[in-house]
C-alpha beads as a LAMMPS data file, in Angstrom:
LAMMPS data file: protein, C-alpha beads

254 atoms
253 bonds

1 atom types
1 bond types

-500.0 500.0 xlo xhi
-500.0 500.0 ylo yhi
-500.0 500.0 zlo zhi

Masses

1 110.0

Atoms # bond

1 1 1 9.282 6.892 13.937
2 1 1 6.830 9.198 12.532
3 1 1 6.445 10.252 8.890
4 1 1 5.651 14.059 8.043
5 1 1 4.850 15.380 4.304
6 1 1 4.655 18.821 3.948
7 1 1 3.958 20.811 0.540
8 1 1 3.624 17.661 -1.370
9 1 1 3.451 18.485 -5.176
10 1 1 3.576 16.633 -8.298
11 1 1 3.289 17.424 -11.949
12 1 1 3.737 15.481 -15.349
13 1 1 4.744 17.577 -17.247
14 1 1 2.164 20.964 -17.510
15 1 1 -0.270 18.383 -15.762
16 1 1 -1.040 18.820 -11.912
17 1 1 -0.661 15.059 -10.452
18 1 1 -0.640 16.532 -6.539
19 1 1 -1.440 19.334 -5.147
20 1 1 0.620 20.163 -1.609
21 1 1 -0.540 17.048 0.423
22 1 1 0.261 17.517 4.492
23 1 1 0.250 14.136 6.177
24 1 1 1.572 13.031 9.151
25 1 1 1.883 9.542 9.640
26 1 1 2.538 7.635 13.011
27 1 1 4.246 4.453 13.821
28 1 1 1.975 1.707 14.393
29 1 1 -0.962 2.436 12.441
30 1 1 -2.053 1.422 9.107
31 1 1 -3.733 3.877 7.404
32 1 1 -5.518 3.403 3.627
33 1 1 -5.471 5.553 0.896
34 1 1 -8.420 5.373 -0.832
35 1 1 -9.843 6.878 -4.278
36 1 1 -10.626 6.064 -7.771
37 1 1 -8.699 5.425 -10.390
38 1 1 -5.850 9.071 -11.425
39 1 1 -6.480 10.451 -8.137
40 1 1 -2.840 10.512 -7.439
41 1 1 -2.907 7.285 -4.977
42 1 1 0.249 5.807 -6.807
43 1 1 1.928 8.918 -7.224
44 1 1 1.548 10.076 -3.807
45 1 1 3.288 6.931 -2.980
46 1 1 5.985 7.401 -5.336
47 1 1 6.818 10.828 -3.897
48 1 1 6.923 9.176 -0.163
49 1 1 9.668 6.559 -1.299
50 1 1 11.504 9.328 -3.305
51 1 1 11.167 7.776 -6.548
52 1 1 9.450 10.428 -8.115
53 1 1 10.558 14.497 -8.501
54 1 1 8.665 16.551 -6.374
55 1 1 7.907 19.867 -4.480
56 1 1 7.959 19.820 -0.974
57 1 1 9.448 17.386 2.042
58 1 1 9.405 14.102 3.366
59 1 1 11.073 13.647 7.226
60 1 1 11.588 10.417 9.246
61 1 1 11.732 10.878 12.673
62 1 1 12.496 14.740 12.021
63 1 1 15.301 13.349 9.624
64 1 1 15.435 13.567 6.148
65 1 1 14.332 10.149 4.581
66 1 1 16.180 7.029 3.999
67 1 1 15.706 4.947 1.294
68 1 1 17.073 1.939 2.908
69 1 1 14.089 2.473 6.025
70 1 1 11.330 2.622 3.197
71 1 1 10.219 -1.046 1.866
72 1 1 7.921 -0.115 -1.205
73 1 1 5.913 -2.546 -3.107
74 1 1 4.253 -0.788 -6.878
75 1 1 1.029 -1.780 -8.564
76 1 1 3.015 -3.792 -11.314
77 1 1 4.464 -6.564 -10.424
78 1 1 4.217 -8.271 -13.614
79 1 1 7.951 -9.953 -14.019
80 1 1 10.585 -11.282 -16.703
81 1 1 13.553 -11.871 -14.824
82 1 1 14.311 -15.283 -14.765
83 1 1 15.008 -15.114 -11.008
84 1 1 13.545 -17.723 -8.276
85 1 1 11.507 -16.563 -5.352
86 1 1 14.235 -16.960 -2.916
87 1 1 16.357 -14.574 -5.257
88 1 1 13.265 -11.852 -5.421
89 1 1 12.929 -11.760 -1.994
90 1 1 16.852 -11.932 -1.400
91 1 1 16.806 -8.572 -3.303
92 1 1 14.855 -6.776 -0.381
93 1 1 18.138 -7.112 1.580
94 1 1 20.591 -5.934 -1.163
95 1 1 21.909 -3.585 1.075
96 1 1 23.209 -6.327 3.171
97 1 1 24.407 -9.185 0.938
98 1 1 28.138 -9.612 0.673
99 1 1 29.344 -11.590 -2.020
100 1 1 28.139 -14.848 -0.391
101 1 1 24.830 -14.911 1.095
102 1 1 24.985 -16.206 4.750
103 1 1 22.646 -17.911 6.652
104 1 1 21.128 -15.665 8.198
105 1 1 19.983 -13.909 5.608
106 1 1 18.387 -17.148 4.080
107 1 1 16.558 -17.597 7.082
108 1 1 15.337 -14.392 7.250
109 1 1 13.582 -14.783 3.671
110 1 1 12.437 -18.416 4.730
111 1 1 10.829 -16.672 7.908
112 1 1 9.102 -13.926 5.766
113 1 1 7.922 -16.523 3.003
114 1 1 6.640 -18.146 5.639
115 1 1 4.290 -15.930 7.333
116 1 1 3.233 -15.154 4.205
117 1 1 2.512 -18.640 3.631
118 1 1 4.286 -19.300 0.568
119 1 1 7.668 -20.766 1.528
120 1 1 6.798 -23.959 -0.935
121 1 1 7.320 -21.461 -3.873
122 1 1 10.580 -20.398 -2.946
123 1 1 12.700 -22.453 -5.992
124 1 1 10.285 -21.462 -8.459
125 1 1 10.766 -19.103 -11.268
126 1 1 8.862 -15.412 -11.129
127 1 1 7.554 -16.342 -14.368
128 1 1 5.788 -19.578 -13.341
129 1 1 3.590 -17.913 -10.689
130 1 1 0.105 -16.168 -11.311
131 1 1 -0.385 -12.879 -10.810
132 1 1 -1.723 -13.336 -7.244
133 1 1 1.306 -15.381 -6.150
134 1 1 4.058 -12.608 -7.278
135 1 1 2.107 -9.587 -5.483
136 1 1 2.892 -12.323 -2.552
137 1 1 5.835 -12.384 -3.202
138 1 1 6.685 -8.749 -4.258
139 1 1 5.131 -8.118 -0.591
140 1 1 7.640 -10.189 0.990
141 1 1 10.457 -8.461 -1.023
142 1 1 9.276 -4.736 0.778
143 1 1 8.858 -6.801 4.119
144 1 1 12.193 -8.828 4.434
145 1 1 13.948 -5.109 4.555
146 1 1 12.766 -4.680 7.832
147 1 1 11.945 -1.425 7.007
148 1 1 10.163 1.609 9.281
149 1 1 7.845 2.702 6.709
150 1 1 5.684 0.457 4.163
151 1 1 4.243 1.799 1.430
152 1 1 1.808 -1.062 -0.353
153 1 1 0.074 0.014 -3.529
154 1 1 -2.679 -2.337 -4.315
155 1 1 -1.154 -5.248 -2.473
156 1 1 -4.744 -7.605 -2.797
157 1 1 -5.833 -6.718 -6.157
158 1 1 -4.965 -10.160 -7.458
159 1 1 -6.118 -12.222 -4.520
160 1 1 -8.656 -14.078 -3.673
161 1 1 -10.525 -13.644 -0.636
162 1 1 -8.520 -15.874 1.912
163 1 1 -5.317 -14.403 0.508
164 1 1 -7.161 -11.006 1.022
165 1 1 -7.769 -11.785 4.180
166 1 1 -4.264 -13.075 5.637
167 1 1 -2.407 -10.327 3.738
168 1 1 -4.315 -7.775 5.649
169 1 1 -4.153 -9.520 8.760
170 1 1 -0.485 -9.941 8.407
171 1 1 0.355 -6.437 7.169
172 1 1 -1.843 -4.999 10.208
173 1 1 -0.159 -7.442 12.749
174 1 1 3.084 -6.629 11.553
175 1 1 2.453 -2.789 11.217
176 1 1 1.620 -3.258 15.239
177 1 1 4.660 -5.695 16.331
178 1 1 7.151 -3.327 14.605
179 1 1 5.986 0.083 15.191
180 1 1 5.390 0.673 11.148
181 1 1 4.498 3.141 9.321
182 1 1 2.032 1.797 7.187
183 1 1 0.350 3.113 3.914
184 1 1 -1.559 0.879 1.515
185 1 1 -3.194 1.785 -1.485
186 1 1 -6.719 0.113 -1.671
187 1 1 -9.809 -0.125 -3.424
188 1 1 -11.631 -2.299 -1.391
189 1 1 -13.593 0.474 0.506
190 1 1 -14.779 -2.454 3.262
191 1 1 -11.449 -3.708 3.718
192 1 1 -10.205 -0.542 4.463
193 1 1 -12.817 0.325 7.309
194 1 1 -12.034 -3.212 8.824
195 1 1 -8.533 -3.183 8.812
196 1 1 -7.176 0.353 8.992
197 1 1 -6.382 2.399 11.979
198 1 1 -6.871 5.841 9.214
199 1 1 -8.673 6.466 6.360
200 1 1 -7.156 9.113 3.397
201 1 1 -9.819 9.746 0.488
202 1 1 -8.524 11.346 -2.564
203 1 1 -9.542 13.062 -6.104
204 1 1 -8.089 14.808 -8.327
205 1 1 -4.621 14.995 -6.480
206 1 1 -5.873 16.277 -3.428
207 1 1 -6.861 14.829 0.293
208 1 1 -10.959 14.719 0.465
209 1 1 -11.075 13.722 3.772
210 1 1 -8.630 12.448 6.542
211 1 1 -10.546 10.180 9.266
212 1 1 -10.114 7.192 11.464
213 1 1 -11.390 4.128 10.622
214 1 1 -13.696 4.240 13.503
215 1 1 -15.635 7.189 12.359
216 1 1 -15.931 5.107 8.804
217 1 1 -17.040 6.641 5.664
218 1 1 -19.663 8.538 5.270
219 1 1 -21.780 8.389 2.118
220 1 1 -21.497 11.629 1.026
221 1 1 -18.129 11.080 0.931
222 1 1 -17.890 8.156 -0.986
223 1 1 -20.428 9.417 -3.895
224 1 1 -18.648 12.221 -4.037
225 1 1 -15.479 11.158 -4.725
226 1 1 -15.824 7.917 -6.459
227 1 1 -19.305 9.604 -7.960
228 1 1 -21.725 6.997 -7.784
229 1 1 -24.411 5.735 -5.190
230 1 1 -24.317 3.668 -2.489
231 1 1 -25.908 2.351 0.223
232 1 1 -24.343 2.109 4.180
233 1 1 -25.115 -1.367 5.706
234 1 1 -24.469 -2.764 8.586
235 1 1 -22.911 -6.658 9.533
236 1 1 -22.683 -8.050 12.647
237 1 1 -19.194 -9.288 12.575
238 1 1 -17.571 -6.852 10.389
239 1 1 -19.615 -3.666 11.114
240 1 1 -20.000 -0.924 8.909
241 1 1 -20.494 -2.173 5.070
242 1 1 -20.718 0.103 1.686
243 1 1 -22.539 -1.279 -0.642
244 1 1 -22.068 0.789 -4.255
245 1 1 -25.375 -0.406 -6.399
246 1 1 -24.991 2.240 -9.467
247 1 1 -22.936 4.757 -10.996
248 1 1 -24.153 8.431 -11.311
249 1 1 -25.393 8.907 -14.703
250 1 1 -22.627 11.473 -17.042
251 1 1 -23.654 14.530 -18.308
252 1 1 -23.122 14.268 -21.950
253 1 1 -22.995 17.379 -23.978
254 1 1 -24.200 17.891 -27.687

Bonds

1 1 1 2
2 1 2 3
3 1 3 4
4 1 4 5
5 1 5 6
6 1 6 7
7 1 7 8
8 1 8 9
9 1 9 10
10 1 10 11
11 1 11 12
12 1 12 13
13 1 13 14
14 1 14 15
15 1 15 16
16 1 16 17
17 1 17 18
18 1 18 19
19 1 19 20
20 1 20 21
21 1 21 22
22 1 22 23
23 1 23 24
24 1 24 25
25 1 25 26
26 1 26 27
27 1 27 28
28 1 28 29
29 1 29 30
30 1 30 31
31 1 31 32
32 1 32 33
33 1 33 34
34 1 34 35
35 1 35 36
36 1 36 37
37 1 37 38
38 1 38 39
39 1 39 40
40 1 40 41
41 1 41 42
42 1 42 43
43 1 43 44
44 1 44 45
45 1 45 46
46 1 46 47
47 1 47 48
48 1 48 49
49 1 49 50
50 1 50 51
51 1 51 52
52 1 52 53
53 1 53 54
54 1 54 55
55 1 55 56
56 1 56 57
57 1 57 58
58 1 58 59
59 1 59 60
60 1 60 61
61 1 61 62
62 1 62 63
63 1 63 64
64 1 64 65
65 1 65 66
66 1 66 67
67 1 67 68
68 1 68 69
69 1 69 70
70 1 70 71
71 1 71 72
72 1 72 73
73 1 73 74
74 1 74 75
75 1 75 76
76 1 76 77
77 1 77 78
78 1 78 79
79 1 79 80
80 1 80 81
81 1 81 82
82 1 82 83
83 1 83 84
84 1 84 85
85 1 85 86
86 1 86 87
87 1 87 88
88 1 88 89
89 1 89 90
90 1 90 91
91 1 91 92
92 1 92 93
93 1 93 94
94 1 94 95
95 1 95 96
96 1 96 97
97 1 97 98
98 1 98 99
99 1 99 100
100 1 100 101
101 1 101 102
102 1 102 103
103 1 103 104
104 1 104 105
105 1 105 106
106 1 106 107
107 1 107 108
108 1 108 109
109 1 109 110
110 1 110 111
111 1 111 112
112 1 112 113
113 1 113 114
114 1 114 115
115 1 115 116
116 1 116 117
117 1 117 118
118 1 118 119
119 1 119 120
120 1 120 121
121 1 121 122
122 1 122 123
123 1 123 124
124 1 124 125
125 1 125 126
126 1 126 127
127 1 127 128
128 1 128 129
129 1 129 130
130 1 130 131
131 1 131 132
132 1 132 133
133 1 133 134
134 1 134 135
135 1 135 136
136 1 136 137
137 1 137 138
138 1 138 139
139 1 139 140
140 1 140 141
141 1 141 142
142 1 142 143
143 1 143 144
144 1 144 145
145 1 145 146
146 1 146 147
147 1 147 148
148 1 148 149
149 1 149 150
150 1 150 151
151 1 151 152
152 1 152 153
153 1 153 154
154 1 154 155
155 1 155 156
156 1 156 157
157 1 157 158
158 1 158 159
159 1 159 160
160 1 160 161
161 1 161 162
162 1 162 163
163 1 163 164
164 1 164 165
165 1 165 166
166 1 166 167
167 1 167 168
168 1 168 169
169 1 169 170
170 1 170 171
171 1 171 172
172 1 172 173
173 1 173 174
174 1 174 175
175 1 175 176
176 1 176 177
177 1 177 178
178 1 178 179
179 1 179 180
180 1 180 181
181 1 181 182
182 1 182 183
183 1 183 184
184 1 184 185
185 1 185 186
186 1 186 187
187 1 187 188
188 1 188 189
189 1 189 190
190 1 190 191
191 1 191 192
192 1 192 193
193 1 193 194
194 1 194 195
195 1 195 196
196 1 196 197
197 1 197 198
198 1 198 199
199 1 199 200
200 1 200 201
201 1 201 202
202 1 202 203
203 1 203 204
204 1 204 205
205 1 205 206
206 1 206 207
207 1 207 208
208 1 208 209
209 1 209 210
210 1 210 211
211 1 211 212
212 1 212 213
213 1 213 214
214 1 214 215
215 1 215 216
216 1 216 217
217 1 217 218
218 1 218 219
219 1 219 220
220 1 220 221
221 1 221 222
222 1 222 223
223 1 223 224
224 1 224 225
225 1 225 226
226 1 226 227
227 1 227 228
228 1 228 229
229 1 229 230
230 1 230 231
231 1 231 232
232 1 232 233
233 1 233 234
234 1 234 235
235 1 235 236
236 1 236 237
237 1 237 238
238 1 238 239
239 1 239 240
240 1 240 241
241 1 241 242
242 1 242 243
243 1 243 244
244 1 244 245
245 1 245 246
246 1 246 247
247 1 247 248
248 1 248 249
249 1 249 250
250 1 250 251
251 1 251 252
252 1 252 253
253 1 253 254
């Protein structure tokens, strides 16, 4: 189920957030979306899951979207609802739950938890966990929907490495088993050349460049948009490796 943006546009208020962003997006590949900080990363995302007035079109399949085929997981997932994890992750199948939750749909949350590898959390309060521990779980909310499109915005920021590691492993693995249409915000440029199937760069509400992973990221590209320098290293296990040493020097006027 393929996912097609045409004449994507965006504005707060008088200010341009997007600028008609094309994409088409296949099933089965996980692309990253890559930039630095107000390029429009979030918002683009935003638009996709129809939580955010826009210019333009988003189809499914040819179809109109649906928001119950879109799992979405935002940036902040700082939380005060004194809800367990079981509950938060309950909530990705809202659309389902009757007035008593059955058994399946426990074991469907149990099964998610656990690939995620944090089924031991599931009686504890949101507020008890670190910041690493609800992105987990936040992640498990947008997976347990079973949805055809993902849309992940900064889903390792608070990890550490291993959790880094399995969360991309896991998102990639499922984007493959279920046909998914994947798009995760990132700002881990090496993580994104090792685990994506499609690299997006963006800047100033605009695509930059549109590439797969294979062809990696050049360093033009990468000073350009993030403007700083960098060197392009190369690892024996994990290939291609940008290394940012300095930021370009500003240009301040009198």
């Amino acid at each position: 189920m393929s996912l097609v943006a045409r004449g994507l546009s965006v504005r707060y208020g008088a200010r341009p957030a997007l600028h008609s962003i094309d994409l088409d997006l296949l099933p089965g590949q996980l692309v990253a979306l890559l930039g630095p900080n107000g390029s429009g990363k979030s918002t683009l995302l935003r638009s996709i899951a129809g939580l955010l007035p826009h210019e333009g079109v988003v189809t499914l399949a040819g179809e109109p979207r649906h928001s119950q085929r879109i799992g979405y997981m935002p940036q902040d997932t700082s939380a005060t609802a004194a809800l367990t994890v079981m509950e938060t992750v309950l909530l990705g199948r809202v659309e389902r739950l009757r007035w008593r939750v059955s058994d399946e749909e426990i074991a469907a949350v149990a099964s998610v938890l656990r690939r995620l590898g944090i089924e031991a959390l599931a009686s504890r309060g949101l507020r008890e966990l670190s910041g690493g521990q609800r992105q987990l779980v936040f992640l498990a909310q947008a997976l347990v929907a079973e949805p055809s499109v993902l849309l992940l915005d900064e889903p390792i920021s608070a990890l550490d490495l291993r959790h880094q590691l399995e969360v991309m492993e896991t998102v990639s693995a499922l984007t493959r088993e279920r046909g998914l249409v994947t798009l995760v915000v990132l700002h881990d440029l090496n993580a994104a050349t090792r685990h994506a199937d499609r690299l997006l760069l963006m800047r100033e509400g605009r695509l930059h460049m549109q590439d797969s992973a294979e062809s990696g990221l050049s360093l033009r590209d990468v000073e350009a948009v993030f403007d700083i320098e960098a060197e392009l290293l190369s690892g024996q296990r994990v290939g291609q490796v940008i290394a940012p040493w300095r930021s370009r020097p500003r240009l301040i006027s009198s």
